[in-house]
N, C-alpha and C positions, 0 to 999 in steps of 0.2 A: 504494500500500500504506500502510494508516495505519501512525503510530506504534507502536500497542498490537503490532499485526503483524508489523512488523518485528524488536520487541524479544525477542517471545514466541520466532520463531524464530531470531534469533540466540541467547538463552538454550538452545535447546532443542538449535541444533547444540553449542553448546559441551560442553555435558555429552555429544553424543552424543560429541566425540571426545575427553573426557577418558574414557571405560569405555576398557578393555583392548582390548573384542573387538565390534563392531558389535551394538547389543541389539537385542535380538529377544522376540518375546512378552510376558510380563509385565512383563517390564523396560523393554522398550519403552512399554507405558504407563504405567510408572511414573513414567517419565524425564518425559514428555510431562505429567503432572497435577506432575512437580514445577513443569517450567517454568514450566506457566500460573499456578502457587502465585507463581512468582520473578517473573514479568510481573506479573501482578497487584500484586502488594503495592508495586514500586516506581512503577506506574503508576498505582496510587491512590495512595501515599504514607499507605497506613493499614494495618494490622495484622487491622481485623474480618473474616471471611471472606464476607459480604454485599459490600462493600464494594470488596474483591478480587475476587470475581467477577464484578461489574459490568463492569471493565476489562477481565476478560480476552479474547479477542479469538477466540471461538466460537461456533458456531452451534446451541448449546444455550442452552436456558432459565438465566438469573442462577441460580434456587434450584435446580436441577439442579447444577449446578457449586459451589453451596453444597454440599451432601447428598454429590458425588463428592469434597470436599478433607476434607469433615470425616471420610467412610470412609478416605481415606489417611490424616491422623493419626491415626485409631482402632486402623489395620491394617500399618500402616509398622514392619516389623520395626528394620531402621536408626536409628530416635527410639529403639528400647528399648535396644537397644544403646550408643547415646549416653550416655542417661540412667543407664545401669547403669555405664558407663564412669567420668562424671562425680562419681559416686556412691562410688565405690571408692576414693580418696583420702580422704575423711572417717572411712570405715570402718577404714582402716588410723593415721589416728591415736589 
């Protein structure tokens, strides 16, 4: 098993058992495109999402898994959340 493989799923079980409750459906592959996002980036040691998805460890096309990470941050409710979070301490000074 390479590296890239190994990491991708020890990332991916980890998150599966920090959830509450075993995921299922959407979440399930949400969990699964984050990992490849978390493998990637530390197995290229780069930030670009080409670059990330070279490494990650799939049996789809690099730009296919470009086009799938850049639909989760477009679509990832959890980032708006964050970001409105983050946002809310400024607001209140």
């Amino acid at each position: 098993m390479s590296d890239n493989l190994r990491r991708s799923h020890a990332i991916r079980n980890a998150l599966t058992q920090a959830s509450p409750a075993p995921p299922t459906g959407n979440l399930a592959r949400h969990l699964n495109t984050l990992a490849a996002l978390i493998s990637g980036s530390v197995g290229s040691q780069s930030t670009p999402l080409p670059h990330i998805a070279a490494t990650v460890p799939n049996g789809t096309q690099p730009e296919s898994r470009v086009k799938r990470f850049a639909r989760w941050f477009d679509n990832d409710p959890s980032l708006e959340e964050m970001a409105s979070q983050e946002q809310a301490p400024e607001n209140v000074r």
